[in-house]
N, C-alpha and C positions, 0 to 999 in steps of 0.2 A: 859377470855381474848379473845378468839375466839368469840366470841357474840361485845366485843366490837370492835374488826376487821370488824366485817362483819356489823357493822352500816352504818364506815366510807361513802362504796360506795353508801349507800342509802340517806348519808348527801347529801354528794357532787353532786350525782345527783338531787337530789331535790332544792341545790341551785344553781344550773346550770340550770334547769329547770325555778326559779323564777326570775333568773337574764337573761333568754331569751324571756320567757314574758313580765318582764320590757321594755327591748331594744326595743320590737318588737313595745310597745305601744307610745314608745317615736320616734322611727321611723315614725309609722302612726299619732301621734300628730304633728310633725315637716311638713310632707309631706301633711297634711291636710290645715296646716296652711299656705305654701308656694302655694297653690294652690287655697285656697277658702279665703286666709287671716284669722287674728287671729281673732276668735270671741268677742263682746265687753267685756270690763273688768266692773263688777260687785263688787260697796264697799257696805260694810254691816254697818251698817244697810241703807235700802232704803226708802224711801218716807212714810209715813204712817197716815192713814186715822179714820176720827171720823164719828161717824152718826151725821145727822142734820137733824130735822124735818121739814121743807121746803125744804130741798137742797136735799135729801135722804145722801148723804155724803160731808164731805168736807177733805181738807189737815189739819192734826191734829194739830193745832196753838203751838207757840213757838217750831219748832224741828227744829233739825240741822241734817241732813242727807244728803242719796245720792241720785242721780237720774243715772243710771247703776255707772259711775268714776265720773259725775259732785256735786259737792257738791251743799246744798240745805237751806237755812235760813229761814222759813214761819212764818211773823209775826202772831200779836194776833188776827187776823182779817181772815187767811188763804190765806191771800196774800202772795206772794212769794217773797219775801225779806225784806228790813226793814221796822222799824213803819214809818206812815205819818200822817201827822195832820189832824182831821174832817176836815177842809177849807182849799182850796189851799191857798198857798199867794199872796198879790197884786202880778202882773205881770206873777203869775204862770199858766199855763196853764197844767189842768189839766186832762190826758184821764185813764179808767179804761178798759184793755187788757181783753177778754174775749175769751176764746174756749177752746179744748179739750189741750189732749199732745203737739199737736204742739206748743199751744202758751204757755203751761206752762212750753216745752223746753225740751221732755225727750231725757237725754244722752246730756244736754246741760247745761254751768256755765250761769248763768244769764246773764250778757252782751251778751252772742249773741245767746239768743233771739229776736224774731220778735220784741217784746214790748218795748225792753231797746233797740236793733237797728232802733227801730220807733224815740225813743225819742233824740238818738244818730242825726238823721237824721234832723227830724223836728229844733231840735237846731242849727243845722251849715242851714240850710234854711230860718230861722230867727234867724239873729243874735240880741242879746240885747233881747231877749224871755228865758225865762226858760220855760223847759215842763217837766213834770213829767209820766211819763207812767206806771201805774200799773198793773203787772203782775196778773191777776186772773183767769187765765189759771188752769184746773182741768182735771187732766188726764181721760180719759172714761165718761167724760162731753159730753151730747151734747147741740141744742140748744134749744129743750124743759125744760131740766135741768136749764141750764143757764137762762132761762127766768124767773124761780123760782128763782134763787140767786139774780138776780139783782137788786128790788130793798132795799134791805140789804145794797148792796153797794152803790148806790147811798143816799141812808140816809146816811151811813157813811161818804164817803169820797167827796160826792159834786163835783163831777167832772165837767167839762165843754164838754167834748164828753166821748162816748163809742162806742168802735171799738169790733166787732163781727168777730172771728174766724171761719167760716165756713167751713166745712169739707165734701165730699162725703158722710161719712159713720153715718152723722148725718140725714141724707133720713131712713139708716137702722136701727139705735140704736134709735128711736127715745122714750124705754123705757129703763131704768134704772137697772142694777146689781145689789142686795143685795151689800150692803157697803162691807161685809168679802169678796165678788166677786173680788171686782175691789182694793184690797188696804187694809183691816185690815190683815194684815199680823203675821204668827206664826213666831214669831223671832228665836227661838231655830231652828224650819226645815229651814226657809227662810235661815239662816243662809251657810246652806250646800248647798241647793239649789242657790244660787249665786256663791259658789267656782266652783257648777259642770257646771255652763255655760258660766265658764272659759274656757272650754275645749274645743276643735276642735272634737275631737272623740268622747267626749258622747253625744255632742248636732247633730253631724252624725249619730249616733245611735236614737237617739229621733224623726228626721227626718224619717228613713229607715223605722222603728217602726209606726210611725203614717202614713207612705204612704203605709204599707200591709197591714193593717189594715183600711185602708180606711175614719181615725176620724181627718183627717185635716182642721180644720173647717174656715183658714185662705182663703183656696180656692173657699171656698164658699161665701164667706165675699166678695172676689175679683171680682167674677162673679158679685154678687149685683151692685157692685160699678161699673165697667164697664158697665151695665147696664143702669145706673142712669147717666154716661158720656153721652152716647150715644142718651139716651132720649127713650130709649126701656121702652114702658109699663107693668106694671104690678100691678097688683093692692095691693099689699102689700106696693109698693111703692107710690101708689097714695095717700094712708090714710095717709105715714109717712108726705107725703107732704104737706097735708092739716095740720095734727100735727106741721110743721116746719114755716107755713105761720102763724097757727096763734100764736106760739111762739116769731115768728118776728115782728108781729104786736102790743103782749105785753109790751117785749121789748121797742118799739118805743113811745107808751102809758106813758110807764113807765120815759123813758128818758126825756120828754118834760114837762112831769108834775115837773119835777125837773130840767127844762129850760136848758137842754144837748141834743146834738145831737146824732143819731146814725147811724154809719159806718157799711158796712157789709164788709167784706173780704171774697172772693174765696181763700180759701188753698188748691193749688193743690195737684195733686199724685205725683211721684217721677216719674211715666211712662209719666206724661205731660210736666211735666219739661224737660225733655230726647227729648221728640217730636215726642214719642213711642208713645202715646192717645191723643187724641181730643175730647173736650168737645163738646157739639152739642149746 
């Protein structure tokens, strides 16, 4: 009787203990998030990738997923939303959307994308015109990548132009990730991993963690890129460039033999936009 008396104050403290841990975390989740805002919300399952022996990868045809909350349809071709016909139709004008994340929208529902707000656009600027604008946007694509996919897509879908996503950080990726790298994802861990970068405190911890430790390799990504704004040489960046010229020249090769044009688009940074950097 006396043994089970003398638990009680070991209970009670102990759940007094886990219920001040709790508070404390839900405390610093609340005050994390009022102050840095909530971290993006992550659905599961997300985006996911096949190999392809010209492309090195592609977006794994027929899924329906997410991209962090935006949902995601990739038809049978690895284009980002529905089927289209080999041949436009009379009066259809037709462009095939090319570049990395940006133009394939991540953390974005298809309509407001660049590509479907191209086509949004071009429509109401001629009126009595239908345009079709297809998304074939691939995340951690660059435009040596892209110059291998292309013409795939132009066999397939016969476009009448293609529009070139270009990105800074296509100077520095100008090689390619193992596919498991960038997108064949373990769905049982992935799983967990997307609840926990729901969280305002763990992903403070993952930050804190990778700034003692010194393995923040986004900062070094940024220096490149700043570099490449500026027109600072280096010669790591001189060979991507020659790599990305004649990507572009394939590309354009490629487009006219299949009597289409080709567009190139600057996609800024976020600090240009702002009017925090200048391109040189």
């Amino acid at each position: 009787m006396s043994e089970h008396r003398s638990r009680r104050p070991i209970l009670g403290t102990a759940t007094l203990l886990v219920f001040s841990i709790l508070t404390g975390l839900v405390i610093v989740e609340l005050s994390l998030r009022l102050i840095f805002g909530a971290p993006p919300v992550w659905r599961y399952p997300q985006e996911q990738y096949v190999e392809d022996a010209e492309s090195d990868y592609l977006l794994r045809p027929l899924q329906d997923s997410y991209t962090m909350d935006a949902s995601v349809h990739v038809n049978s071709r690895s284009i980002r939303g529905d089927e289209y016909a080999p041949k436009p139709e009379p009066g259809v004008v037709r462009i095939i959307a090319m570049g990395d994340s940006q133009t394939f929208g991540m953390g974005l529902e298809l309509n407001e994308t660049w590509p479907k707000q191209l086509e949004v656009a071009l429509s109401k600027a001629r009126p009595g015109t239908r345009f079709e604008v297809l998304n074939a946007g691939l995340p951690a694509s660059s435009t040596v990548h892209q110059a291998r996919r292309l013409p795939a897509l132009l066999a397939a879908y016969k476009p009448h132009c293609v529009a070139v996503g270009v990105y800074v950080n296509d100077v520095i990726q100008t090689k390619h990730l193992p596919p498991f790298q960038v997108g064949l994802r373990d769905e049982e861990n992935s799983r967990w991993k997307y609840l926990a970068k729901r969280s305002a405190t763990l992903q403070a911890l993952v930050r804190l963690v990778h700034g003692l430790l010194g393995t923040t390799p986004d900062l070094e990504v940024a220096s490149h890129e700043v570099a490449v704004l500026r027109g600072v040489r280096r010669q790591s960046t001189d060979s991507s460039w020659r790599e990305v010229d004649r990507a572009i020249a394939d590309m354009r090769r490629a487009a006219e033999n299949h009597g289409a044009c080709l567009v190139l688009m600057a996609m800024p940074r976020l600090d240009q936009v702002l009017g925090q950097e200048r391109a040189r």
